[in-house]
C-alpha positions in Angstrom: -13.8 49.5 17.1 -11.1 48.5 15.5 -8.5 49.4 18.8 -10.9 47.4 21.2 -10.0 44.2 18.9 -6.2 44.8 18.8 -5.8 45.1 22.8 -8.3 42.2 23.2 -5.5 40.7 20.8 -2.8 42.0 23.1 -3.9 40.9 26.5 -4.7 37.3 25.1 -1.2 37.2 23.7 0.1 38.1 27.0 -1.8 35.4 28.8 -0.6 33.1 26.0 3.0 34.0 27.2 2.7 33.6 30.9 1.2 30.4 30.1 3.8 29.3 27.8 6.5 30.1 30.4 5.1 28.6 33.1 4.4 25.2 31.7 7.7 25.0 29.9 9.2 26.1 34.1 6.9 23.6 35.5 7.5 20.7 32.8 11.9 21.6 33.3 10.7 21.0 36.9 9.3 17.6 36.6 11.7 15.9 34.3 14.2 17.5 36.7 12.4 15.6 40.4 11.5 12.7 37.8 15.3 12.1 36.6 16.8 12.2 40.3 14.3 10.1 41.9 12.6 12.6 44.0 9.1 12.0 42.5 7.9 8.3 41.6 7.6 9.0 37.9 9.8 9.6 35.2 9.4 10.4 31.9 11.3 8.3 29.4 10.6 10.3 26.5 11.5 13.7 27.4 15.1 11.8 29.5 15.8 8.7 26.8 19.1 8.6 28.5 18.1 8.6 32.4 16.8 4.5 33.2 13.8 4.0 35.1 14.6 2.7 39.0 
């Protein structure tokens, strides 16, 4: 019983990792289009020194 629980407890933590890395990829991506323009938005907070167009 007790091995069932630790590789339920492995495969969420993998999930939990591919997650992780693919938001923090995705988020680098947007403050990347946002500071050069290429996307309408950008995000002040997270690129205090790039100024709005």
């Amino acid at each position: 019983m007790l091995a069932k629980r630790g590789q339920l407890g492995f495969i969420e933590f993998k999930y939990f990792i591919v997650g992780l890395i693919i938001g923090i990829v995705i988020g680098l991506v947007l403050i990347y289009l946002g500071s050069k323009g290429i996307i309408p938005f950008s995000i002040p907070f997270a690129c205090p020194a790039v100024k709005p167009v």
